[in-house]
PDB file of N, CA, C and O in Angstrom:
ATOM      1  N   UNK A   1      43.878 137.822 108.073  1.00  0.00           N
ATOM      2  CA  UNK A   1      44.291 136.451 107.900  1.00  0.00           C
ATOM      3  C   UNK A   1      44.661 136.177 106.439  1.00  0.00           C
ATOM      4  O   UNK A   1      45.731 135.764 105.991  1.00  0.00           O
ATOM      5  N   UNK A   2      43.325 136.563 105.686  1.00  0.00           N
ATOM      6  CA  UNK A   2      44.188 136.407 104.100  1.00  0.00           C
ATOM      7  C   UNK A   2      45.462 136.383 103.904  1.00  0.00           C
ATOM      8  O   UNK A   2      46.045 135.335 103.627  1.00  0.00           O
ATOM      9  N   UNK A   3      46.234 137.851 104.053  1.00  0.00           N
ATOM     10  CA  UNK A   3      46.974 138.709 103.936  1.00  0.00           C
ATOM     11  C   UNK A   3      48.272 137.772 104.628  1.00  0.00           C
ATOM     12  O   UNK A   3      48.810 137.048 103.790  1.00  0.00           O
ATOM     13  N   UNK A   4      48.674 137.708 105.596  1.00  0.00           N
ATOM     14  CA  UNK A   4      49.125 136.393 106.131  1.00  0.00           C
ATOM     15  C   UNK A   4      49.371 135.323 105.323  1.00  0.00           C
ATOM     16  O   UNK A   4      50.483 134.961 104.939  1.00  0.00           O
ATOM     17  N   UNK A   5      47.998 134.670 104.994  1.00  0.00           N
ATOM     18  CA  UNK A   5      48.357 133.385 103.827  1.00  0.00           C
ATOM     19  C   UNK A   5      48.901 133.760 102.787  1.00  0.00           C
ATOM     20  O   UNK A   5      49.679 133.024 102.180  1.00  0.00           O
ATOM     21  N   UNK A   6      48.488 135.402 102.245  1.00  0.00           N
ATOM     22  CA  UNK A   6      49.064 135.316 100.718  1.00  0.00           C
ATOM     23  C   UNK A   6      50.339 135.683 100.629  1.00  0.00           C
ATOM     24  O   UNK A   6      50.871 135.629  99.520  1.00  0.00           O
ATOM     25  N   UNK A   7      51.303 136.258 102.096  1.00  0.00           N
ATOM     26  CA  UNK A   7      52.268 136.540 102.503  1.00  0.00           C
ATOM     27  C   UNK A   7      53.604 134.954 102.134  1.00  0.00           C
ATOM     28  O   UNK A   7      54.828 134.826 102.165  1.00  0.00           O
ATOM     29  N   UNK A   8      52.833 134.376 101.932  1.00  0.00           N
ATOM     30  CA  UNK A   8      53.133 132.843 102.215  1.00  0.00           C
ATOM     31  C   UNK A   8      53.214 132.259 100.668  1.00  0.00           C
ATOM     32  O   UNK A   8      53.896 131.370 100.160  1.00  0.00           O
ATOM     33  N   UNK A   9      52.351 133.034 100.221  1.00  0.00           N
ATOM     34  CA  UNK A   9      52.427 132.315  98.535  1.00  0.00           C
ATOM     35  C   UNK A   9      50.703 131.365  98.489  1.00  0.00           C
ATOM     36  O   UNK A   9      50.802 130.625  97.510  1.00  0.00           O
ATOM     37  N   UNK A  10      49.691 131.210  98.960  1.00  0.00           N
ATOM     38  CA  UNK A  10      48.849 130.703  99.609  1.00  0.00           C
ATOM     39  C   UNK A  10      47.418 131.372  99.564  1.00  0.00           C
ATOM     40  O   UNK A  10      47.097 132.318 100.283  1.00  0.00           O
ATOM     41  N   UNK A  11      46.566 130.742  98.594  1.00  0.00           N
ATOM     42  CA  UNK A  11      45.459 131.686  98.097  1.00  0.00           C
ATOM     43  C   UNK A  11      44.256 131.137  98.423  1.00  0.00           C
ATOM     44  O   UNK A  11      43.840 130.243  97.686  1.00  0.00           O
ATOM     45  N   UNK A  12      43.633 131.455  99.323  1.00  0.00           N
ATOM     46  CA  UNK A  12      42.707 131.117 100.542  1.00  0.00           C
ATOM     47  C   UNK A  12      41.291 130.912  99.268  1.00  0.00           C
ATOM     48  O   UNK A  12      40.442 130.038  99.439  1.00  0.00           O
ATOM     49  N   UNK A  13      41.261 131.751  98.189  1.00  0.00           N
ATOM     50  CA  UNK A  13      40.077 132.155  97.340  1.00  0.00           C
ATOM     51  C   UNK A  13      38.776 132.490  97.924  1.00  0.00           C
ATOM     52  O   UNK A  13      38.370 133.592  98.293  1.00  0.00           O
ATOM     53  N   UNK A  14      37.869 130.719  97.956  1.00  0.00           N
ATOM     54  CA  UNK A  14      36.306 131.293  98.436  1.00  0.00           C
ATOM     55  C   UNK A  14      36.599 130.625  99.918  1.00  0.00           C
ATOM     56  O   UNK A  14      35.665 130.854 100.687  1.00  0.00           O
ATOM     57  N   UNK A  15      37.811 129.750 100.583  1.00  0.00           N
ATOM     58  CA  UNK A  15      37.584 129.338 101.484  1.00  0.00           C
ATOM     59  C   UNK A  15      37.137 130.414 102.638  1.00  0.00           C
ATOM     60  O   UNK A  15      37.504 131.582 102.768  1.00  0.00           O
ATOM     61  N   UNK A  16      36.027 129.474 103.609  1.00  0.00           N
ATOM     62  CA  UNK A  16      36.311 129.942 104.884  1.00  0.00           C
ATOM     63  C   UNK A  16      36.234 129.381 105.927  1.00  0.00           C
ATOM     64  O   UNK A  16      35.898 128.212 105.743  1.00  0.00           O
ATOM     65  N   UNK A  17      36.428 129.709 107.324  1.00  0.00           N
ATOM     66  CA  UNK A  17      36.371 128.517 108.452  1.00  0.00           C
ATOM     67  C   UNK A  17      35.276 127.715 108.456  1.00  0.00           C
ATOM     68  O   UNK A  17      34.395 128.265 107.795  1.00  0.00           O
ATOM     69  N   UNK A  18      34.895 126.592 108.926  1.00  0.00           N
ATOM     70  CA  UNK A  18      33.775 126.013 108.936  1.00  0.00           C
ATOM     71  C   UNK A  18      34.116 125.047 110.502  1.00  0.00           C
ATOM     72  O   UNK A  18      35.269 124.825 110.874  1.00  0.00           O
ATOM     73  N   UNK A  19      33.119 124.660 111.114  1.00  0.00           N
ATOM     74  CA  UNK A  19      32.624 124.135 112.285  1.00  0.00           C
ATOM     75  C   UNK A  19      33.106 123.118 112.334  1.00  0.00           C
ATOM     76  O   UNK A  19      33.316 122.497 111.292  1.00  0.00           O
ATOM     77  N   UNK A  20      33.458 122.585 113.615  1.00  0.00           N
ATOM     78  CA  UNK A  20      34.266 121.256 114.030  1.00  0.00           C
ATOM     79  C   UNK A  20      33.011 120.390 114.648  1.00  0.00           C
ATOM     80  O   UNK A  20      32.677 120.443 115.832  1.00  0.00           O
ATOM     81  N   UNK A  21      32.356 119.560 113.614  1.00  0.00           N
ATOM     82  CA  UNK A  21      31.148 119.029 113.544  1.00  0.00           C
ATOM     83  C   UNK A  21      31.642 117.786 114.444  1.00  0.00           C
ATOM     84  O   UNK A  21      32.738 117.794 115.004  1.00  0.00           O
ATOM     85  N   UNK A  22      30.633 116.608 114.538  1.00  0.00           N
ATOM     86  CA  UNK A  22      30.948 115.611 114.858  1.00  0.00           C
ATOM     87  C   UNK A  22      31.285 114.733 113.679  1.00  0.00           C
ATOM     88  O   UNK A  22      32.125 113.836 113.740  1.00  0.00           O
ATOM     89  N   UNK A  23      30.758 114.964 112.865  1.00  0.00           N
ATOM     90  CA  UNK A  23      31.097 114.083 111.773  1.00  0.00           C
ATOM     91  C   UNK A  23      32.668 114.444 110.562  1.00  0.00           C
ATOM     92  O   UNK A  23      33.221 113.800 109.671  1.00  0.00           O
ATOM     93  N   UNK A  24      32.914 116.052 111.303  1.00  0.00           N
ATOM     94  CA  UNK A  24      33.968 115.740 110.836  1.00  0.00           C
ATOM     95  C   UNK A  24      34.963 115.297 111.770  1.00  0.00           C
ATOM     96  O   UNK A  24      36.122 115.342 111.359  1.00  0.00           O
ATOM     97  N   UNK A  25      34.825 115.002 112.592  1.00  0.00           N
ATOM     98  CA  UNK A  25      35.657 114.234 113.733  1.00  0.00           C
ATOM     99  C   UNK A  25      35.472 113.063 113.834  1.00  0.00           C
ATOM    100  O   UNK A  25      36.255 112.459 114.566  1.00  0.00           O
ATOM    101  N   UNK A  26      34.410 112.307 113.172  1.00  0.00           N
ATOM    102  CA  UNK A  26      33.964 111.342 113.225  1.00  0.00           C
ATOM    103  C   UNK A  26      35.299 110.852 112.040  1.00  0.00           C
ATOM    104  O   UNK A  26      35.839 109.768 112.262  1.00  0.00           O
ATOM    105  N   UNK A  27      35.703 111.554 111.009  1.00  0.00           N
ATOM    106  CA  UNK A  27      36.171 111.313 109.755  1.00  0.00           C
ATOM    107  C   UNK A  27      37.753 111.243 109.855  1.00  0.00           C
ATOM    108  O   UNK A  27      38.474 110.541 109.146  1.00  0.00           O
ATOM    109  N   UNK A  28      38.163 112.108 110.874  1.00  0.00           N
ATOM    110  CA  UNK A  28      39.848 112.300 111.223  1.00  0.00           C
ATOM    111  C   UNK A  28      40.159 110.914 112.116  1.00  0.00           C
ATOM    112  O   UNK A  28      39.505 110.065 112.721  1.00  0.00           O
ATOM    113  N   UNK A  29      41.258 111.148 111.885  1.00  0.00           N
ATOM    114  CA  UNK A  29      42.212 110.625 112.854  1.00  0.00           C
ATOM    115  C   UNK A  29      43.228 111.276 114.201  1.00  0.00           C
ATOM    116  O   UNK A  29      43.621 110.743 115.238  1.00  0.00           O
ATOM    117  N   UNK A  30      43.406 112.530 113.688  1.00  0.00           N
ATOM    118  CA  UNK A  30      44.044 113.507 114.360  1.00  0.00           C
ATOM    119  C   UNK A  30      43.015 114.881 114.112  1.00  0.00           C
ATOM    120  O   UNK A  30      42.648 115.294 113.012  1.00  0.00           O
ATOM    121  N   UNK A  31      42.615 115.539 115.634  1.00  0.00           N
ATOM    122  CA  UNK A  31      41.923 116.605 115.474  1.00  0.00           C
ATOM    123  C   UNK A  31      42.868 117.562 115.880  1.00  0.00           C
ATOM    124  O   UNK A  31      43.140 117.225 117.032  1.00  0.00           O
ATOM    125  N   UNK A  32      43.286 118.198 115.702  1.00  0.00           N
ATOM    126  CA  UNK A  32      44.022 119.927 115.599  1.00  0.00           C
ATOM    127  C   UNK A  32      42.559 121.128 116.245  1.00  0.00           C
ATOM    128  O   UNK A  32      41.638 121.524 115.531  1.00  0.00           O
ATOM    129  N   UNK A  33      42.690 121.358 117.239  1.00  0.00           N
ATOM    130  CA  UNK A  33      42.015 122.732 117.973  1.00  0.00           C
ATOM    131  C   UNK A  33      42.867 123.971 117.982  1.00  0.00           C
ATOM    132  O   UNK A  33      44.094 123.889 117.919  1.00  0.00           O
ATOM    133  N   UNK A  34      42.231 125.112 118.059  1.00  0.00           N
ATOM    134  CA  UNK A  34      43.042 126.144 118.252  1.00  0.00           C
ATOM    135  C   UNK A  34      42.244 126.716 119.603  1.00  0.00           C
ATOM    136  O   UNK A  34      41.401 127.609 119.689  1.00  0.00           O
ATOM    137  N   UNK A  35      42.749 125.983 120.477  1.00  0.00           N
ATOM    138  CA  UNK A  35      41.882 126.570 122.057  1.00  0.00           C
ATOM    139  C   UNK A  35      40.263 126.465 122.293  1.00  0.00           C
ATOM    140  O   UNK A  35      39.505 127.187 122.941  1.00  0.00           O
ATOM    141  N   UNK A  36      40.063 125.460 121.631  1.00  0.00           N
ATOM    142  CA  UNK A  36      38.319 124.658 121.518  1.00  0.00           C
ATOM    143  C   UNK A  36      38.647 124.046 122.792  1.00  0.00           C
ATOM    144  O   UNK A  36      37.677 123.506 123.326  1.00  0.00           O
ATOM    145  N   UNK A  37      39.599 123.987 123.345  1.00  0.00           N
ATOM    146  CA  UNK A  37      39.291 122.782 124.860  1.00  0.00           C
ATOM    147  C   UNK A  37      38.424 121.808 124.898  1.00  0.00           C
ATOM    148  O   UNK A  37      38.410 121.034 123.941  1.00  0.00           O
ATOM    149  N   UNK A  38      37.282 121.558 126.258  1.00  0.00           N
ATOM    150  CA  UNK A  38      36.371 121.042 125.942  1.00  0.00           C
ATOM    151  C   UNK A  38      35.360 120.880 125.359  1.00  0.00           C
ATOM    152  O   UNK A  38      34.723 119.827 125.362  1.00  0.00           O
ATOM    153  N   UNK A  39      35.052 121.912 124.761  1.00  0.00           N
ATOM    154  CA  UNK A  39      33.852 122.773 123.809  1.00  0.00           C
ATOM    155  C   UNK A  39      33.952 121.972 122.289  1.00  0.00           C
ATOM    156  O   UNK A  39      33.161 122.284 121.399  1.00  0.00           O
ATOM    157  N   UNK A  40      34.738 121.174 122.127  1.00  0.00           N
ATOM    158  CA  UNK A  40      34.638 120.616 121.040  1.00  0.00           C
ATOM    159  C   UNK A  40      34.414 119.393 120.671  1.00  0.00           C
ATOM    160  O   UNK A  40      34.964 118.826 121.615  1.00  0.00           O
ATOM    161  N   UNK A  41      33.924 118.344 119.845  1.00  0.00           N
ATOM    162  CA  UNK A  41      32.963 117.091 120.134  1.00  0.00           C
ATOM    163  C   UNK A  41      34.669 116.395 120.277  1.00  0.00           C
ATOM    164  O   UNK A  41      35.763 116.812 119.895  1.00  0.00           O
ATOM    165  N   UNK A  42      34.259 115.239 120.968  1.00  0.00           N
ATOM    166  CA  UNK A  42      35.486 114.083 121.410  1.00  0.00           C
ATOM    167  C   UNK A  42      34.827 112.861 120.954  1.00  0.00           C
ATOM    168  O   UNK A  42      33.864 112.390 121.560  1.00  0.00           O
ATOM    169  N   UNK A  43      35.310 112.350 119.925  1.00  0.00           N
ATOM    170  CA  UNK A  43      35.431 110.918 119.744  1.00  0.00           C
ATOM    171  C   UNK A  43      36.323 109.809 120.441  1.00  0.00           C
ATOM    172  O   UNK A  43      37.326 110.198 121.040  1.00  0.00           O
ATOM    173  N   UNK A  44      36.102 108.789 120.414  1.00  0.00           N
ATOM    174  CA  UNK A  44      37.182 107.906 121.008  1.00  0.00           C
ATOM    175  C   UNK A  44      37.870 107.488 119.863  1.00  0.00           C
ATOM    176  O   UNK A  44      37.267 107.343 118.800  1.00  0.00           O
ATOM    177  N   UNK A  45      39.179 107.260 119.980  1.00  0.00           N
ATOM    178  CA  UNK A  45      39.831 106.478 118.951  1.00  0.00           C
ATOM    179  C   UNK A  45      40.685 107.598 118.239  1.00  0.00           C
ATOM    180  O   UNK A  45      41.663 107.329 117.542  1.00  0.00           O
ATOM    181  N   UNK A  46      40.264 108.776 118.457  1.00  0.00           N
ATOM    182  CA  UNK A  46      41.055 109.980 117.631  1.00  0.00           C
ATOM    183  C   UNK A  46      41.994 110.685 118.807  1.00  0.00           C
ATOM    184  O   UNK A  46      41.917 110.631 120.035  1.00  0.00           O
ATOM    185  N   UNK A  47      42.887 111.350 117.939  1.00  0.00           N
ATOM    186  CA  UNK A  47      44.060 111.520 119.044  1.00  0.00           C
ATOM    187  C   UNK A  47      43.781 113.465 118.637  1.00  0.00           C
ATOM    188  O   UNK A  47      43.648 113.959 117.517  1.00  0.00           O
ATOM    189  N   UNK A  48      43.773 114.084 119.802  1.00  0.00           N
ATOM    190  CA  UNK A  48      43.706 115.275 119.610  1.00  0.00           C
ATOM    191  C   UNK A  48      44.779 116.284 120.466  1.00  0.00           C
ATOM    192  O   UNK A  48      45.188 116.268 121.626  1.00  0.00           O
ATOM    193  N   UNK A  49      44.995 117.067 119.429  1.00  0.00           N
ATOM    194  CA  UNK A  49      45.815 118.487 119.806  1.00  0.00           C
ATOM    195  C   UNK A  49      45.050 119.357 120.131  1.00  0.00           C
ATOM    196  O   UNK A  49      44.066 119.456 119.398  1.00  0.00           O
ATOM    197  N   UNK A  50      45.127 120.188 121.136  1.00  0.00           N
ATOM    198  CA  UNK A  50      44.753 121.607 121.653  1.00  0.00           C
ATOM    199  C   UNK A  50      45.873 122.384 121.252  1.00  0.00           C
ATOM    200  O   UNK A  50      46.793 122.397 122.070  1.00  0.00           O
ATOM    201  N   UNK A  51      46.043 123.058 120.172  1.00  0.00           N
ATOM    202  CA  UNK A  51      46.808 124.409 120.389  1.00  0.00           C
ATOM    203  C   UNK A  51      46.504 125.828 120.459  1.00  0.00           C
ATOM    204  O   UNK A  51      45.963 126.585 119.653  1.00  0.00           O
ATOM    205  N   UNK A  52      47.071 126.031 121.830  1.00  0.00           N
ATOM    206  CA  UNK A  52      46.367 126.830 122.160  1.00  0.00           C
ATOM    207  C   UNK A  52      47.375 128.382 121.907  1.00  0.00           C
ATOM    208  O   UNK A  52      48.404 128.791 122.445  1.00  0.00           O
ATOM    209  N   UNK A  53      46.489 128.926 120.836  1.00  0.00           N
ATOM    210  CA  UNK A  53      47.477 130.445 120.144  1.00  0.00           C
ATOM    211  C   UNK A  53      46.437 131.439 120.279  1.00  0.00           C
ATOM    212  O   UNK A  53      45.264 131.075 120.192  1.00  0.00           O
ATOM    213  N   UNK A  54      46.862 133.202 120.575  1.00  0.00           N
ATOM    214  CA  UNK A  54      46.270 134.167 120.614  1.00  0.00           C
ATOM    215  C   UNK A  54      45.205 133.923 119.462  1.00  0.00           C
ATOM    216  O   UNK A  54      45.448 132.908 118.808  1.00  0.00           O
ATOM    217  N   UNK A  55      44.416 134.418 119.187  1.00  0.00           N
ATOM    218  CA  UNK A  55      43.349 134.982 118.135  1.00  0.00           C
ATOM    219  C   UNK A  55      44.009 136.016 117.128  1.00  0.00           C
ATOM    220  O   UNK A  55      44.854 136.759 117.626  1.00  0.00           O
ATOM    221  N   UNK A  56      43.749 136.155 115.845  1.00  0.00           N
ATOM    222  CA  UNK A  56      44.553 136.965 114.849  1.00  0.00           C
ATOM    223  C   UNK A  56      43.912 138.037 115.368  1.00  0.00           C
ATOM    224  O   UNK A  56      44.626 138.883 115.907  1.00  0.00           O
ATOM    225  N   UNK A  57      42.553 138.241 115.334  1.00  0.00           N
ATOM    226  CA  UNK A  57      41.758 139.433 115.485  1.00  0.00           C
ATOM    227  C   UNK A  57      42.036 140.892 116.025  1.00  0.00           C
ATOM    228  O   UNK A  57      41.941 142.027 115.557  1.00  0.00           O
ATOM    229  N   UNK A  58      42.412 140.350 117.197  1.00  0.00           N
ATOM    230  CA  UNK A  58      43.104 141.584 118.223  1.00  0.00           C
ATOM    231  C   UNK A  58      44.415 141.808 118.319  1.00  0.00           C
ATOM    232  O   UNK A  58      44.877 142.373 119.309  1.00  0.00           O
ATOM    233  N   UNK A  59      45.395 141.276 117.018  1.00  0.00           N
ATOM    234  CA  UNK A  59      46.703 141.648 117.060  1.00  0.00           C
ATOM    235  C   UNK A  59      47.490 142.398 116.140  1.00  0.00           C
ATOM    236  O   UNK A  59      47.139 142.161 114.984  1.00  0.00           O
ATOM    237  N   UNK A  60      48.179 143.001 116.203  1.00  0.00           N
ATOM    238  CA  UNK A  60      48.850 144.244 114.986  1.00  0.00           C
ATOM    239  C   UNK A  60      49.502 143.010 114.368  1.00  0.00           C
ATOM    240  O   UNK A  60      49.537 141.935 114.966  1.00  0.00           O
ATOM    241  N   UNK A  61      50.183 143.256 112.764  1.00  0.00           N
ATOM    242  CA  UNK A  61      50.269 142.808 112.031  1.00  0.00           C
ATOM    243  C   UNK A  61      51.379 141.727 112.316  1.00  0.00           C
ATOM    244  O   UNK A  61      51.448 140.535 112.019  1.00  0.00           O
ATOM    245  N   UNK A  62      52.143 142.494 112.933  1.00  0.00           N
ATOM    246  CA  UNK A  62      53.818 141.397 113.392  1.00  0.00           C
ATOM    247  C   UNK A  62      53.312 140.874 114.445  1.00  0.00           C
ATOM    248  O   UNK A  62      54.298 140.854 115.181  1.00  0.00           O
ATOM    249  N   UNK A  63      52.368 140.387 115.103  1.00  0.00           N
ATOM    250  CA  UNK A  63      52.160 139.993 116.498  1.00  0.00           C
ATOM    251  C   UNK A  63      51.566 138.184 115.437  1.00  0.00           C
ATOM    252  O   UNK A  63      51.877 136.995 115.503  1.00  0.00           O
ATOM    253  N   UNK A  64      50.724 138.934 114.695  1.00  0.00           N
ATOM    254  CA  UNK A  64      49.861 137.921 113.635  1.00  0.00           C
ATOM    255  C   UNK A  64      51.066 137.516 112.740  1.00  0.00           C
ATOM    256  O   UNK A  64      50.853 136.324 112.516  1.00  0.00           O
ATOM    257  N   UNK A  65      52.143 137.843 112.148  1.00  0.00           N
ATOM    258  CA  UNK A  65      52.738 136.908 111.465  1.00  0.00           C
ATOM    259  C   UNK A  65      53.597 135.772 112.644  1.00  0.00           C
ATOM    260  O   UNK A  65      54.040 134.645 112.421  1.00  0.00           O
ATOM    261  N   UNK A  66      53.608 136.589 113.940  1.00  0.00           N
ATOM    262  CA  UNK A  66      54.732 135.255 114.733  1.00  0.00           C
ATOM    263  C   UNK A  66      53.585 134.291 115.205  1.00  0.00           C
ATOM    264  O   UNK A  66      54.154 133.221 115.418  1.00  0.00           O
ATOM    265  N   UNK A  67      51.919 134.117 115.538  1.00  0.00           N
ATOM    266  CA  UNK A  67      51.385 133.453 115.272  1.00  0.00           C
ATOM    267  C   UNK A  67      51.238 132.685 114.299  1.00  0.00           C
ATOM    268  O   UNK A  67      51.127 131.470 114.467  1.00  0.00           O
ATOM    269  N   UNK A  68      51.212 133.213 113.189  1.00  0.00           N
ATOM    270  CA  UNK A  68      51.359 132.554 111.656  1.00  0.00           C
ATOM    271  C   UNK A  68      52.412 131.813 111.534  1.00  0.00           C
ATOM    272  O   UNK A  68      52.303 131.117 110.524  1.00  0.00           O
ATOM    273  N   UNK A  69      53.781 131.564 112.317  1.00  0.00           N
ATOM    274  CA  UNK A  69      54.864 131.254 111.817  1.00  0.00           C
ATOM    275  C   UNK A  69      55.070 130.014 113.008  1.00  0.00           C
ATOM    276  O   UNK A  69      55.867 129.094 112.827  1.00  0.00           O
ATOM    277  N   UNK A  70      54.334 130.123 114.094  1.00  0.00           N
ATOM    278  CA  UNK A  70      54.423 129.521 115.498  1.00  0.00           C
ATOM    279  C   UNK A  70      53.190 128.221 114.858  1.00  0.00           C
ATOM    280  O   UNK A  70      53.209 127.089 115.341  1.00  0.00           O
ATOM    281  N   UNK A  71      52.575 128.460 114.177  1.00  0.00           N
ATOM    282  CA  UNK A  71      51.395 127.573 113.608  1.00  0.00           C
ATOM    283  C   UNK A  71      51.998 126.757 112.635  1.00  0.00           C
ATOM    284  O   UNK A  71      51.831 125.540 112.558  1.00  0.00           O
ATOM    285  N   UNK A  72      52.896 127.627 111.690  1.00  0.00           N
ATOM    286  CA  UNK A  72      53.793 127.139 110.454  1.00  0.00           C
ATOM    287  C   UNK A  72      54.387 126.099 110.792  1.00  0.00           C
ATOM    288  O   UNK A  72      54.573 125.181 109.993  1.00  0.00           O
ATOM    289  N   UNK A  73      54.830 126.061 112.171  1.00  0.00           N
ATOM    290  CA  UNK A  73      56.172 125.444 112.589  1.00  0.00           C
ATOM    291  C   UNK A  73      55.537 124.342 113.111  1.00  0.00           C
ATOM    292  O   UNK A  73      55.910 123.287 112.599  1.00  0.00           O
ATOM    293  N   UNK A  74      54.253 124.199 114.418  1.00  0.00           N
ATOM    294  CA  UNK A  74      53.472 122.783 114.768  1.00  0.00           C
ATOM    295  C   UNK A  74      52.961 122.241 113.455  1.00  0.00           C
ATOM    296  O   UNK A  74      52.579 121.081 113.612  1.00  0.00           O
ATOM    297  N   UNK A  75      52.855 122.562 112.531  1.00  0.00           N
ATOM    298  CA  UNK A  75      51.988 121.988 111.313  1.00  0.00           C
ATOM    299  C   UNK A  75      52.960 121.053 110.576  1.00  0.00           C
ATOM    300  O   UNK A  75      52.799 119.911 110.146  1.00  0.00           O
ATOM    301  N   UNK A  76      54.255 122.068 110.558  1.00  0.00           N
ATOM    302  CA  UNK A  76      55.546 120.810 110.117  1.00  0.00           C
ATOM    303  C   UNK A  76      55.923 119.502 110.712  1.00  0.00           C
ATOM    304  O   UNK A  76      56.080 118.376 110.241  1.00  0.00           O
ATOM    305  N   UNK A  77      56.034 120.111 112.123  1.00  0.00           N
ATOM    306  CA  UNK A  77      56.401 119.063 113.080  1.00  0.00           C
ATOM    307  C   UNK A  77      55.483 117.776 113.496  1.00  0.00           C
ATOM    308  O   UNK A  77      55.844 116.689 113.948  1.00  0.00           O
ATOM    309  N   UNK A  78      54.132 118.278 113.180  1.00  0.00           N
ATOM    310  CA  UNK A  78      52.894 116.872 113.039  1.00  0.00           C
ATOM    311  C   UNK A  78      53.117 116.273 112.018  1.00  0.00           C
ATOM    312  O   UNK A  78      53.446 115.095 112.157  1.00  0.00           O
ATOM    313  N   UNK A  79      53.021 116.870 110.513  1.00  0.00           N
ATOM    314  CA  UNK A  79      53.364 115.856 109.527  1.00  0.00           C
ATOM    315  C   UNK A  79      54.487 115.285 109.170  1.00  0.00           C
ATOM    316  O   UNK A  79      54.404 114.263 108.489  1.00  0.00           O
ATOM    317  N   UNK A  80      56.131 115.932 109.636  1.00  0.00           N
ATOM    318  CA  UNK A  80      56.741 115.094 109.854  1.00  0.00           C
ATOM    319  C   UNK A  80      56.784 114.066 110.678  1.00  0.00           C
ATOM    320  O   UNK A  80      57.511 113.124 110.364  1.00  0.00           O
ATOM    321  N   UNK A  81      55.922 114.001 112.074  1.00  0.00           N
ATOM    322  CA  UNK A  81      55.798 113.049 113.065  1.00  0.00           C
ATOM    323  C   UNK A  81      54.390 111.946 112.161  1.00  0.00           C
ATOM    324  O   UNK A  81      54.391 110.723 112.021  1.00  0.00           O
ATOM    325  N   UNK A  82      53.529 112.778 111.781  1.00  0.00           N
ATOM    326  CA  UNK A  82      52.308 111.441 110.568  1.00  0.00           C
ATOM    327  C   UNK A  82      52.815 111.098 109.765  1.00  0.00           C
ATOM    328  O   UNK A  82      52.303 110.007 109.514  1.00  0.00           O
ATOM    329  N   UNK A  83      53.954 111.385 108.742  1.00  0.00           N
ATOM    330  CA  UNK A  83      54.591 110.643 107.833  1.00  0.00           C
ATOM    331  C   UNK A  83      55.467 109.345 108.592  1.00  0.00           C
ATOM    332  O   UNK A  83      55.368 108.188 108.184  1.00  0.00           O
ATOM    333  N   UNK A  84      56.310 109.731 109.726  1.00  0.00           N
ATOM    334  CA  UNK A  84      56.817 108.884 110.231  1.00  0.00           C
ATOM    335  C   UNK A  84      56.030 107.460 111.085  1.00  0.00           C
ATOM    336  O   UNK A  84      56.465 106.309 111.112  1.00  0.00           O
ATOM    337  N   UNK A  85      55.437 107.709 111.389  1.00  0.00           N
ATOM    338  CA  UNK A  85      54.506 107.320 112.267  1.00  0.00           C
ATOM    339  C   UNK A  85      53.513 106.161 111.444  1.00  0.00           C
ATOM    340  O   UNK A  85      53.433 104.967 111.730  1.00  0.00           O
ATOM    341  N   UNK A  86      52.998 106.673 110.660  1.00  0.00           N
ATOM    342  CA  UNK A  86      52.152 105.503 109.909  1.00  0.00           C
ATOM    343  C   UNK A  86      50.665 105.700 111.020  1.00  0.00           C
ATOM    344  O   UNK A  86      50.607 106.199 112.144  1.00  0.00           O
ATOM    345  N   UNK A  87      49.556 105.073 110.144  1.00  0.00           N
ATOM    346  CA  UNK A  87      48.097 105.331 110.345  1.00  0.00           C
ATOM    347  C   UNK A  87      47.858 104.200 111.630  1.00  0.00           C
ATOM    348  O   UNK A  87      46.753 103.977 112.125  1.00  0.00           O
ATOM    349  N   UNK A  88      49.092 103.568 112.039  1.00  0.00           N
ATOM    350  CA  UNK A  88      48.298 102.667 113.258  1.00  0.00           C
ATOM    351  C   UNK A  88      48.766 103.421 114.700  1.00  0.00           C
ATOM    352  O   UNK A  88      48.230 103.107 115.763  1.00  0.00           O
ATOM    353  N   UNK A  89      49.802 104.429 114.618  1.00  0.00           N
ATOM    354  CA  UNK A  89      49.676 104.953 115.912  1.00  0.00           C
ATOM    355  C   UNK A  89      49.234 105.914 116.098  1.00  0.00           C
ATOM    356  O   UNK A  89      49.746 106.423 117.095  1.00  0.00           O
ATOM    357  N   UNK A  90      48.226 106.730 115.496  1.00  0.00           N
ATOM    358  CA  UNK A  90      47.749 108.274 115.708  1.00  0.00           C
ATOM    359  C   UNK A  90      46.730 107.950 117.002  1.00  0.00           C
ATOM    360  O   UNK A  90      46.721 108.715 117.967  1.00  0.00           O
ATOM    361  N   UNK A  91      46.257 107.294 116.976  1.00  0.00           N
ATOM    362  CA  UNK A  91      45.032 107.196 118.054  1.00  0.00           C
ATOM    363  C   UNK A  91      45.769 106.927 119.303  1.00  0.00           C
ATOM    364  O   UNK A  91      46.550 106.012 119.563  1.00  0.00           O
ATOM    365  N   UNK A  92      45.265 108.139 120.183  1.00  0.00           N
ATOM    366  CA  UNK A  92      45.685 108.129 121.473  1.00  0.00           C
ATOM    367  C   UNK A  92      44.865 108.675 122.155  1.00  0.00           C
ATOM    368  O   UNK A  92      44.011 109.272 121.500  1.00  0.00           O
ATOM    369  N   UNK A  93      44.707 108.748 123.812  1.00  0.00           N
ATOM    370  CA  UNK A  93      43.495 108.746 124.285  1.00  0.00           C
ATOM    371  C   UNK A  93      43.479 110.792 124.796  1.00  0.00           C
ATOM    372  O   UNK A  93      44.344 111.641 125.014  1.00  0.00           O
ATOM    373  N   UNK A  94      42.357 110.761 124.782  1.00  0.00           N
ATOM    374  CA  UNK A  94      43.001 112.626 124.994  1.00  0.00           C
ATOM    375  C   UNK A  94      43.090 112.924 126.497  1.00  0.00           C
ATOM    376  O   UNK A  94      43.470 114.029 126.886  1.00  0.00           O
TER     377      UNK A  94
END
């Protein structure tokens, strides 16, 4: 995964994943999953994405950059849709 980000220009340093708490859901407006389905806490009032993409883990390197690039591409297309959009319509019911 590093390798990927730094492919990108993108220097991960000490980060690492951390848990989709309630309280940080408590804190969003828009939750982003990567195939958490139901397994992940649901607030009301927050509007959530499931995207659902292979795992890097089990894939050769070009399998993991068209994931990387398939991720690149929903990540654009949300914040061009949250810039447009403004903070009163994100909440939608899941």
């Amino acid at each position: 995964m590093r390798r990927l980000l730094a492919e990108q220009g993108l220097d991960v340093g000490e980060e690492f994943p951390k848990p989709l708490t309630a309280e940080v859901v408590d804190a969003a407006d828009v939750v982003v999953t990567l195939g958490c389905g139901d397994a992940c806490p649901v607030r009301p009032g927050r509007r959530y994405l499931d995207w659902d993409l292979p795992d890097l883990s089990g894939l050769d390197i070009e399998s993991a950059r068209s994931v990387r690039d398939v991720l690149r591409t929903r990540i654009g297309k949300l914040i061009d849709e949250l810039v447009d959009v403004g903070p009163s319509a994100l909440a939608t019911p899941r």
